[in-house]
GUDRENKOL-336698 format. One record per residue: x, y, z of N, C-alpha, C, O in turn; residue in one letter. Coordinates in Angstrom, 3 decimals, m for minus. Each point is the difference from the previous one (the first is absolute). Example, Ala and Ser with C-alpha at 12.3 -4.5 7.8 and 13.67 -1.06 7.14 Angstrom:
BEGIN
n_c1, n_c2, n_c3, ca_c1, ca_c2, ca_c3, c_c1, c_c2, c_c3, o_c1, o_c2, o_c3, code
13.190, m5.690, 7.800, m0.890, 1.190, 0.000, 0.900, 1.200, 0.000, 1.036, m0.019, 0.665, A
m1.386, 1.069, m1.385, 0.820, 1.190, 0.060, m0.770, 1.090, 0.730, 0.509, 1.108, 0.169, S
// end
This chain:
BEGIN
n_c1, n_c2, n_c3, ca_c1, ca_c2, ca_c3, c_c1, c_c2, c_c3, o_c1, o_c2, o_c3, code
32.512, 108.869, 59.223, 1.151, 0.801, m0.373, 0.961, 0.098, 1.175, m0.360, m0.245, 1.151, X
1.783, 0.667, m1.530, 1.000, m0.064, 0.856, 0.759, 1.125, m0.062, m0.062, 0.573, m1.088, X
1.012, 0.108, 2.213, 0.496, 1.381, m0.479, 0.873, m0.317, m1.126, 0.076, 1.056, m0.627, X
0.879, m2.267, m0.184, 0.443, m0.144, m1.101, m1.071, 0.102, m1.368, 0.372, m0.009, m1.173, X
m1.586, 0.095, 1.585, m0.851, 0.015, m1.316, 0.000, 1.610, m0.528, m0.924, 0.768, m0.266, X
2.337, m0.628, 0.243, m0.254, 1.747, m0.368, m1.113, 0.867, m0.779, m0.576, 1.056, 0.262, X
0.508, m2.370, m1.810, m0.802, 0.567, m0.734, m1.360, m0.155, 0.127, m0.914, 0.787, m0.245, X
0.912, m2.065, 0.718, m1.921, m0.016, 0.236, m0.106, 0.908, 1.033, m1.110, 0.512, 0.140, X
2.054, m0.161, 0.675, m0.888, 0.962, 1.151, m0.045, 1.463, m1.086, m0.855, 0.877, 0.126, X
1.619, m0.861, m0.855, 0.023, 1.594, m0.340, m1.810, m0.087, m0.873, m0.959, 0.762, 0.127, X
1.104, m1.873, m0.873, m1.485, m0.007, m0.717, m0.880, 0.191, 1.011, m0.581, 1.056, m0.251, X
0.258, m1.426, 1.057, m0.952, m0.099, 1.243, m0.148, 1.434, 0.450, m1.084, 0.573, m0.106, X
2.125, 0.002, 0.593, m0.144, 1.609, 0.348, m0.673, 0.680, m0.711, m0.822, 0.767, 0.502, X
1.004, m0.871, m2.014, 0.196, 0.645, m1.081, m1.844, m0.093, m0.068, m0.481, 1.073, m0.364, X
m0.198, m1.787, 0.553, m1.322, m0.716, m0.108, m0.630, 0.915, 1.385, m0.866, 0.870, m0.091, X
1.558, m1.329, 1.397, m0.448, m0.124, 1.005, 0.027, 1.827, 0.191, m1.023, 0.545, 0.416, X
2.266, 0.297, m0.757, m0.026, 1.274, 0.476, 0.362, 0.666, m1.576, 1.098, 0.272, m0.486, X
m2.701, m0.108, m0.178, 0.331, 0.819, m0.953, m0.174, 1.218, m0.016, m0.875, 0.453, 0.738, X
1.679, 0.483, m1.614, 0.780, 1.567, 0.250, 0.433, 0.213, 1.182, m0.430, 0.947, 0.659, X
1.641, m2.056, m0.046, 0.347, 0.392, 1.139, 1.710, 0.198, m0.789, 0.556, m0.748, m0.805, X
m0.171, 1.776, 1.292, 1.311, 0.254, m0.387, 1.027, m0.941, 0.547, 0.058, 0.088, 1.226, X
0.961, m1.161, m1.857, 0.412, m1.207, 0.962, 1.762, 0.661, 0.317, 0.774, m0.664, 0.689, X
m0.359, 2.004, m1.295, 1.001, 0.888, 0.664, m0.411, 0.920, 1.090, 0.677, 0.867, 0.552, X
m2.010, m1.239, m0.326, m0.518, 1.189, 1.347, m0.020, m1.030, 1.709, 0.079, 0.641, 1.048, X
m0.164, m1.843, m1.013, m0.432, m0.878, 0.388, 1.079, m0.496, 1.500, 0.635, m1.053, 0.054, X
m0.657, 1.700, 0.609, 1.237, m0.484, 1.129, 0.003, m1.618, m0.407, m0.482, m0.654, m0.925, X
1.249, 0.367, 2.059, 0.136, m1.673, m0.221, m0.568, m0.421, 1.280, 0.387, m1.158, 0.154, X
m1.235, 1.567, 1.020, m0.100, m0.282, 0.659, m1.781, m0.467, m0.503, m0.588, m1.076, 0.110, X
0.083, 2.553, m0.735, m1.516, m0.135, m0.740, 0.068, m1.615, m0.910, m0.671, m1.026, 0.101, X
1.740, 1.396, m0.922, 0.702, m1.286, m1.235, m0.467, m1.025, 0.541, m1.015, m0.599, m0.355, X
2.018, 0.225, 1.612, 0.168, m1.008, 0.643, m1.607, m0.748, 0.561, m0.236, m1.208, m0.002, X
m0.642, 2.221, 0.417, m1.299, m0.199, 0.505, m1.305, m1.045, m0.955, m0.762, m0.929, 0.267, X
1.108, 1.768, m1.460, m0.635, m0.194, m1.269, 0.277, m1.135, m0.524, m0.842, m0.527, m0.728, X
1.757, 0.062, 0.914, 1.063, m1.209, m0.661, m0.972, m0.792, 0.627, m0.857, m0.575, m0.671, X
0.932, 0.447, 2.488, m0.341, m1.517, 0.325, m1.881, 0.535, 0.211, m0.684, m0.760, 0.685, X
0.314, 1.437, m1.007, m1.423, 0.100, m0.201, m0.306, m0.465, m1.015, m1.100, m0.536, 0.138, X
1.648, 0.388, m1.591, m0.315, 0.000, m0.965, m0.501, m1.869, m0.022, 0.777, m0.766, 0.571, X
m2.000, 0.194, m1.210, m0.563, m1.122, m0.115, 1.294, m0.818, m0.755, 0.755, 0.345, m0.909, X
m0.867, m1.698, 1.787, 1.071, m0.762, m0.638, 1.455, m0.181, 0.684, 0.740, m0.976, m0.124, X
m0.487, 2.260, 0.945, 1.141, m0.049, 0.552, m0.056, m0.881, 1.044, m0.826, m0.113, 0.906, X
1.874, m0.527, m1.175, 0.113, m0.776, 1.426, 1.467, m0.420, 0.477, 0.308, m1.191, 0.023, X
0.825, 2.448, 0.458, 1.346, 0.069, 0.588, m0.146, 0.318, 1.663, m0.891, 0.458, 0.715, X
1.993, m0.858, m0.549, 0.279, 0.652, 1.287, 0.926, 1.610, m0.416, 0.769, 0.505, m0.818, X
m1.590, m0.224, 2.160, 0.346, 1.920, m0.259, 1.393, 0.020, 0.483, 0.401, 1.162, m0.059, X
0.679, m2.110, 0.598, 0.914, 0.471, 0.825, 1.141, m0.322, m1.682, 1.153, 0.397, m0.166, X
m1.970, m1.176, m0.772, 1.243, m0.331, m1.184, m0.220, 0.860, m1.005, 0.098, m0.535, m1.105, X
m0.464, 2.126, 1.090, m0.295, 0.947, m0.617, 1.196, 1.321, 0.557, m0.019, 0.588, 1.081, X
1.155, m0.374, m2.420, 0.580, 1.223, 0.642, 0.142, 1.161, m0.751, m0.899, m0.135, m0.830, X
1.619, 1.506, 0.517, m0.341, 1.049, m0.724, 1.019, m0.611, m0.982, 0.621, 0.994, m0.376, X
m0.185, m1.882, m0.148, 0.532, m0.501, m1.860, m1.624, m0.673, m0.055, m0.312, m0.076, m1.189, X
m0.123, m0.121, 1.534, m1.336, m0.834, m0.585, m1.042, 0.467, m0.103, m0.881, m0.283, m0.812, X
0.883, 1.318, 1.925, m1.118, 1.144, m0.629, 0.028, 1.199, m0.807, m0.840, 0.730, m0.527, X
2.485, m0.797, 0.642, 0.436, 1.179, m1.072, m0.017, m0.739, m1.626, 0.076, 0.674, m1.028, X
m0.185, m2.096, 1.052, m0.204, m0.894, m1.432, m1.175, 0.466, m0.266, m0.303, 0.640, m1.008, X
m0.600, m1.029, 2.157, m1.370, m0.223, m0.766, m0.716, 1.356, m0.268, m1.013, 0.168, m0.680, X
2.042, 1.154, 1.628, m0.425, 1.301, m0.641, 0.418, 0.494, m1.152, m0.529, 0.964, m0.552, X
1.854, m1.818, m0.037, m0.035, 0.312, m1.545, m0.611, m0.991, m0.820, m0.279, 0.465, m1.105, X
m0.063, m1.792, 1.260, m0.738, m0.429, m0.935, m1.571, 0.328, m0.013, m0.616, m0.597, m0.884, X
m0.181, 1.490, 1.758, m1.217, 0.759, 0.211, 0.133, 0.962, m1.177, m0.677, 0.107, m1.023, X
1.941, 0.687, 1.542, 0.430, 0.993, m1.354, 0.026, m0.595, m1.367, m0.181, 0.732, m0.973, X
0.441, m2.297, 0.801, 0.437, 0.236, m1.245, m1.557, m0.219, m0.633, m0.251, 0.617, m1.034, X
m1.018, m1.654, 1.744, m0.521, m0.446, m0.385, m0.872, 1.658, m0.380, m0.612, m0.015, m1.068, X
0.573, 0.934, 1.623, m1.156, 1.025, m0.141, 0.512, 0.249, m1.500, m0.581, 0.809, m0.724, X
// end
């Protein structure tokens, strides 16, 4: 996965951190979780807050 894979990362969270509120979630925690998550494989410097603020509403939409 790549930080453009908005939606597979949101599925992945969604799996990976369940009943986690994804409007409670700084972007720094976000950001952590993202490149922990199995599969990821970006560089952290091409990740900015439009891309984690994407993948914090498509988290939202998927719950």
């Amino acid at each position: 996965m790549k930080w453009t894979d908005i939606h597979d990362i949101a599925i992945a969270l969604c799996d990976s951190r369940p009943g986690v509120d994804p409007a409670t979630v700084n972007f720094v925690d976000l950001r952590d979780w993202v490149m922990a998550l199995e599969g990821f494989d970006d560089d952290p410097s091409r990740c900015g807050e439009k891309i984690l603020e994407a993948i914090q509403m498509a988290w939202l939409e998927e719950i």
